[in-house]
Every structure is written in structure tokens, then in C-alpha cells.
KOLGUPA-814868 format. One record per residue (C-alpha): residue in three letters; x, y, z; residue number from 1. Coordinates in Angstrom, 2 decimals. Each point is the difference from the previous one (the first is absolute). Example, Ala and Ser with C-alpha at 12.3 -4.5 7.8 and 13.67 -1.06 7.14 Angstrom:
REM residues 2
  res     east    north       up    n
  ALA    12.30    -4.50     7.80    1
  SER     1.37     3.44    -0.66    2
//
This chain:
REM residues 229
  res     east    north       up    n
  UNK   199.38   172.38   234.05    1
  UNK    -1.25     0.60    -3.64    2
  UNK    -1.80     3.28    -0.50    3
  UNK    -1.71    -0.66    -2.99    4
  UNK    -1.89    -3.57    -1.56    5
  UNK     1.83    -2.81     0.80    6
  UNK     1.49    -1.61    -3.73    7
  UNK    -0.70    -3.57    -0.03    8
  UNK     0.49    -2.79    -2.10    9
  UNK    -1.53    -3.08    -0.01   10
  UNK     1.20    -3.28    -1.04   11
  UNK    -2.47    -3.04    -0.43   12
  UNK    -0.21    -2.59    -2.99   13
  UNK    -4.01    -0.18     0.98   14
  UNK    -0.66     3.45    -1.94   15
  UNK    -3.59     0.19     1.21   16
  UNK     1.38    -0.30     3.65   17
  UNK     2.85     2.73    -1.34   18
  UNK    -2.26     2.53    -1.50   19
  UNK    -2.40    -0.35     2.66   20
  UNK     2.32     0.96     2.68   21
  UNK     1.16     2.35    -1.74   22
  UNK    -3.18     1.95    -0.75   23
  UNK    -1.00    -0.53     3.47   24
  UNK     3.18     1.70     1.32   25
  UNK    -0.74     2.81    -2.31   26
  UNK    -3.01     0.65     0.46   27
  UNK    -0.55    -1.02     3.87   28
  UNK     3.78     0.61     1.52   29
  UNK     0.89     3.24    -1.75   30
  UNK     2.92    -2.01    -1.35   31
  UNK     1.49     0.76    -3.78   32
  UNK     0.42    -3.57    -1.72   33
  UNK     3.04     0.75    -1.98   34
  UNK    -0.03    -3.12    -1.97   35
  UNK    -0.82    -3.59     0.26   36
  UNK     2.29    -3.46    -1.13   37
  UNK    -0.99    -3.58    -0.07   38
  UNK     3.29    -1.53     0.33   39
  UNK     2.80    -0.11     2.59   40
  UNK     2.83     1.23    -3.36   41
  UNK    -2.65     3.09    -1.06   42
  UNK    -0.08     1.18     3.42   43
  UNK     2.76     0.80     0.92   44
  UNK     0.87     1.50    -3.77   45
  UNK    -3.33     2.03     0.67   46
  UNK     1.23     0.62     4.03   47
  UNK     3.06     1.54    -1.82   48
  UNK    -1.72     1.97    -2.22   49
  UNK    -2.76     1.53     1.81   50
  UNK     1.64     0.61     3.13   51
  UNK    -3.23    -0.92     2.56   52
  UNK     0.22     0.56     3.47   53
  UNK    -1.59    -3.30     0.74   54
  UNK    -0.28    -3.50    -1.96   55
  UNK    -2.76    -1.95     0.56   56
  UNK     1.64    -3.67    -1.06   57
  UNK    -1.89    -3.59    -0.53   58
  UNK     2.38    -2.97     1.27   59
  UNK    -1.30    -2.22    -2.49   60
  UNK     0.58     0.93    -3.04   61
  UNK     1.22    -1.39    -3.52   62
  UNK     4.07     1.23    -0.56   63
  UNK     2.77     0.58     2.31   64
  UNK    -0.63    -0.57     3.67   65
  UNK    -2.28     2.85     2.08   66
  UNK     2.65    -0.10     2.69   67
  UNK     2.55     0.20    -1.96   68
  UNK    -1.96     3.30    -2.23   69
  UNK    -0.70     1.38     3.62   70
  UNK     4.20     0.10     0.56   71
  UNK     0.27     1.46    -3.61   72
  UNK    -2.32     2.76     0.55   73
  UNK     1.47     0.94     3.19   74
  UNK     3.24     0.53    -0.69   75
  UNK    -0.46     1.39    -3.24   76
  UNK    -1.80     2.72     1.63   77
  UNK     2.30     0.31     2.40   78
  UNK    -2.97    -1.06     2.89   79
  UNK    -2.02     2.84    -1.32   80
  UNK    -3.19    -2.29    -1.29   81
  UNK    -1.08    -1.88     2.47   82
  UNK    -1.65    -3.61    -0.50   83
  UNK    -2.49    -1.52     0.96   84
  UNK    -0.91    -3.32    -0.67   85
  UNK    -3.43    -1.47    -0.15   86
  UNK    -0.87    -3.10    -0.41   87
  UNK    -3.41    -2.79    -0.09   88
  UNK     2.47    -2.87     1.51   89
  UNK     2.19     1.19     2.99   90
  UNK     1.87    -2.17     1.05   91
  UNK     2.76     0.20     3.06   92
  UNK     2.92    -0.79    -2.38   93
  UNK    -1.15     3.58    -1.52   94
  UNK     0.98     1.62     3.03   95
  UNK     3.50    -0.06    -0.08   96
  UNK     0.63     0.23    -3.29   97
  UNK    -2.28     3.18    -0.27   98
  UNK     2.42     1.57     2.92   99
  UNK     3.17    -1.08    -1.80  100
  UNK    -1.53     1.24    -3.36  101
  UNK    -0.29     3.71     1.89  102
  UNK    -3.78     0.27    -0.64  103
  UNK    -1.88     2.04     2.37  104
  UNK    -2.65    -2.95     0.77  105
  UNK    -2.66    -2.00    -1.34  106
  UNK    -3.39    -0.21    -0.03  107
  UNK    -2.76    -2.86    -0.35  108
  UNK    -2.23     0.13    -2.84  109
  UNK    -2.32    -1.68     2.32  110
  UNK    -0.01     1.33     3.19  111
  UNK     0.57     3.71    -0.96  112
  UNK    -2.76     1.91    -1.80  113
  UNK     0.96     2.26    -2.83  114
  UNK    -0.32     3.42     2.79  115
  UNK     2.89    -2.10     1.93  116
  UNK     2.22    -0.18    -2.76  117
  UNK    -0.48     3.95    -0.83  118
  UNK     0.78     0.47     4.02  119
  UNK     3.04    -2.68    -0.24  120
  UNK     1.33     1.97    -3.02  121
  UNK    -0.02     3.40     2.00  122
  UNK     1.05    -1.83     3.08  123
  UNK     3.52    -0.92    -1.86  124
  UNK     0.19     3.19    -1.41  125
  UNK     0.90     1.31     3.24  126
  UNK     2.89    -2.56     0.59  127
  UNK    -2.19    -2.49     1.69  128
  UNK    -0.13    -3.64    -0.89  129
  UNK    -3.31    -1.60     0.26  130
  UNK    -1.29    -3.31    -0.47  131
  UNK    -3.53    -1.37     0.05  132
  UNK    -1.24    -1.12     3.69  133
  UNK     0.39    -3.84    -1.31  134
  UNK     3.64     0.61    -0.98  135
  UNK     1.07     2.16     2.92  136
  UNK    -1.13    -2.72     2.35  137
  UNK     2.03    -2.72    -2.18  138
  UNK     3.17     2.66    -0.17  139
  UNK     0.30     0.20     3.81  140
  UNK    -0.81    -3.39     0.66  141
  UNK     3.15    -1.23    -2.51  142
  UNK     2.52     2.55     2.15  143
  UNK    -0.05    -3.42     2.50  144
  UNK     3.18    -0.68    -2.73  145
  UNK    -1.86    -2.71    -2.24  146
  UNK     2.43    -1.88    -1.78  147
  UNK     0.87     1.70    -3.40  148
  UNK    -1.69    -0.82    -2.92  149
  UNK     1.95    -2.08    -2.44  150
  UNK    -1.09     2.74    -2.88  151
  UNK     1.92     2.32     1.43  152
  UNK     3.19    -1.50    -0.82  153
  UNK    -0.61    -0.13    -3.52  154
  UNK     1.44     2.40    -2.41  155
  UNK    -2.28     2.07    -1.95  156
  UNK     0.66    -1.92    -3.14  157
  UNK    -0.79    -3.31     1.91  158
  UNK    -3.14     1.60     0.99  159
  UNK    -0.91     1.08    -3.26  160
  UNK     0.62    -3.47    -1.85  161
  UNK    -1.91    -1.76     2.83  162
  UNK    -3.25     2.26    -0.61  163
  UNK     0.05    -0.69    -3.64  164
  UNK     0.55    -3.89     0.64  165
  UNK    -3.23     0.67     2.12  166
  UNK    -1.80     1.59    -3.13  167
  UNK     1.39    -3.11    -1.86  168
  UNK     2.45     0.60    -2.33  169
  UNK     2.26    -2.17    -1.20  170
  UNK     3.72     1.09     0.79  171
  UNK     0.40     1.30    -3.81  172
  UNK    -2.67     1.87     0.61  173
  UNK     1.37     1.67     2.87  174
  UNK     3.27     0.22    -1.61  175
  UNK    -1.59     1.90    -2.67  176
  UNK    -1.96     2.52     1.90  177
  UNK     3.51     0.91     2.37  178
  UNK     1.72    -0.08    -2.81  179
  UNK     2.74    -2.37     1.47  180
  UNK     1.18    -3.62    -1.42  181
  UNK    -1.61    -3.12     0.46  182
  UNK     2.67    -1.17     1.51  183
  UNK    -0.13     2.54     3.04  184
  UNK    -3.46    -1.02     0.65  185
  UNK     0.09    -2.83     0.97  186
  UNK     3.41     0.95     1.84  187
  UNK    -2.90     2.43     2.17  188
  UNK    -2.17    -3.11     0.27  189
  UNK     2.60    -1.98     1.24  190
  UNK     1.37     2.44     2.45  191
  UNK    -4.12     0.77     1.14  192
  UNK    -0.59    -3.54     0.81  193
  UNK     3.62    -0.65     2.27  194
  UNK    -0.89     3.38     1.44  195
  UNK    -3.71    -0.82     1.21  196
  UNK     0.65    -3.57     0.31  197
  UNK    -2.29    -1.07    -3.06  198
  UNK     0.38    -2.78    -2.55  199
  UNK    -2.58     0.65    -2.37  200
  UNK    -1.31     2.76    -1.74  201
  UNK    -3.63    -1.32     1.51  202
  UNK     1.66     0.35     3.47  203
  UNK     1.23     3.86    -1.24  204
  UNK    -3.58     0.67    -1.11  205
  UNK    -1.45    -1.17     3.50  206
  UNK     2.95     2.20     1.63  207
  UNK    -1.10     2.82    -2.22  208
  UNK    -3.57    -0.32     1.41  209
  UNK     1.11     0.19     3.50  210
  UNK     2.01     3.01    -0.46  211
  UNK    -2.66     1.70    -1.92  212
  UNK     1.67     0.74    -3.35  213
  UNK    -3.03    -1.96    -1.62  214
  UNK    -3.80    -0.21     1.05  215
  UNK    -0.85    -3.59     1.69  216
  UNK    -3.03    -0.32    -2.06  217
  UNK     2.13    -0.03    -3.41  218
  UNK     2.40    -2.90     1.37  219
  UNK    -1.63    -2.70    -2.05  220
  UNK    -0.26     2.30    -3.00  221
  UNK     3.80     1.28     0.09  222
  UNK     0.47    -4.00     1.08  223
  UNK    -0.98    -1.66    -3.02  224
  UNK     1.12     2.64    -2.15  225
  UNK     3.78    -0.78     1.58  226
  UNK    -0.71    -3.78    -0.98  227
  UNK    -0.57     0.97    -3.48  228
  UNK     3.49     1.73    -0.74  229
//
């Protein structure tokens, strides 16, 4: 158990959801906000640095993948900081990749208010997981061995060119911002759509959707921007 204020960082790309959180676990959870990030890459550079006890972690964020920050923060602290996700769109996809990312649980935007979160924070603190009522009841209804997700089968760097595709960049684009060749792009692509079973990038977009790497509201956005490239 901590003795003193619990050192927390918070990671959100909304900053007035971020500071706002923050200042409310300050000032109402006795909780010492060590830092904030809005991006999955400055997180876990600021996890590193700042050493907090707990990380407070958006799932949808611009960057590398949440999850995939969650497994980076872990082990880099050797399972010292503990995560905790929190998110406006769970989804039951989320659940098992939260568990295989080693985060500590997840909470709902939604259903939680912002006491919950301060008692979900200390609640993990003590070794606990938690998860919100809504996600709980999801996470012991999937232990009836639901097929797996096709998701999980992907490679990180599948993962990570898919959920650009979804923000509609072209493959140079992508290529550019991993920092790889052109070339192995659209090796990825090619290997994402024989491993899902997909044909077209639309079809990868809808998949995307579905597995909640992109918000179903920006479909025909991301959609048409996909057309353009």
C-alpha cells in the first residue's frame, strides 16, 4: 500500500478532459498528478521519467496504440505503475487486449463518475484489478470461451498500419510516419487482408470499426478519405 499521495499521470489527447481529471484528483482524491501526456509515444517517455505509481491512460488516442503503450509502461517499470485504462467507447474487444496488455482495468467514461475513477485508482493500487460494473459483467460473460478475435492474431505492426489506414493515410504516408519502405507497407496490407479475410481496404476499415481501433461515427469520414489516396 502507498503511504504517501498516490503519483499519477494522466494520458488523454482531450486536454480539457486531461486537466480536469487531473485537478479533480488533486484536489478531491488527495492524489499528486505527477504529469500529464496527450499521446500514446509521450506517455510512456513521461511514465519513464516520472516514475507514477498509477497511469491513468485514454484508448483512443492519436500515435502508437494504447494497448500496446499500456505493455510499454509495464514492463518498463518492471509492473511497478499500474494502468488503468479509461475510455468513452468500451467495447468487449477491449477486454482482452487490456488483460494481455497487463493493465490493471478499465473504466467507462460514462458509467463511472469522476469519485469512481479516484476509488478505481486506489483500488489497483492495492493489487486489485477493477473494471467498471458494465465491463465486469461483459468480462465474465466472454469466459463462456467466445471465439477469439481475429485482432488478436495480428502483430503489433499490423495493428498499427491498420489504425492509420483507418485515419486515412495513404500507404506512403504510413510508410513515412514508421519510418519503413513503401514497399513493406503494402507487404503489411497484404498480409492484414489474407489474415482477416478482407479484400479491400473499405472491408479493413469496416473490420477496424468492429474491433474498435476507430470510432463508428468517423467510418464515412476515414471512408472517403481512403478513396481519395
Amino acid at each position: 500500500m502507498i503511504d504517501n499521495k498516490p503519483r499519477v499521470l494522466v494520458v488523454d489527447d482531450d486536454v480539457a478532459i486531461m486537466q480536469c481529471v487531473g485537478a479533480f484528483l488533486e484536489h478531491h482524491e488527495q492524489m499528486d498528478v505527477v504529469g500529464y501526456a496527450s499521446h500514446a509515444q509521450a506517455g510512456i517517455a513521461a511514465a519513464a521519467a516520472l516514475k507514477p505509481d498509477v497511469v491513468l491512460l485514454d484508448i483512443h488516442m492519436h500515435g502508437h496504440d494504447a494497448f500496446w503503450a499500456c505493455r510499454q509502461i509495464v514492463d518498463q517499470s518492471h509492473g511497478s505503475a499500474k494502468v488503468l485504462f479509461y475510455t468513452g467507447f468500451p467495447r468487449d474487444q477491449y477486454l482482452d487486449r487490456c488483460i494481455a496488455a497487463g493493465a490493471s482495468g478499465m473504466v467507462s467514461k460514462h458509467s463511472e463518475s469522476i469519485h469512481n475513477v479516484g476509488i478505481a485508482m486506489r483500488y489497483v493500487l492495492q493489487g486489485n484489478t477493477y473494471f467498471s460494473p458494465e465491463l465486469a459483467k461483459r468480462l465474465i460473460e466472454s469466459e463462456s470461451q467466445a471465439p477469439q478475435s481475429r485482432l488478436a492474431t495480428l502483430t503489433h505492426r499490423e495493428i498499427e498500419v491498420l489504425r492509420q489506414l483507418s485515419e486515412g493515410r495513404s500507404n506512403r504516408e504510413i510508410a513515412q510516419s514508421l519510418d519503413i519502405s513503401l514497399r513493406s507497407v503494402e507487404k503489411e496490407v497484404s498480409d492484414l487482408k489474407e489474415k482477416v479475410q478482407m479484400s479491400t481496404i473499405n472491408e479493413l476499415l469496416m473490420f477496424a470499426a468492429n474491433e474498435g481501433l476507430i470510432y463508428p461515427e468517423l467510418m464515412h469520414t476515414r471512408s472517403q478519405a481512403l478513396q481519395a489516396n
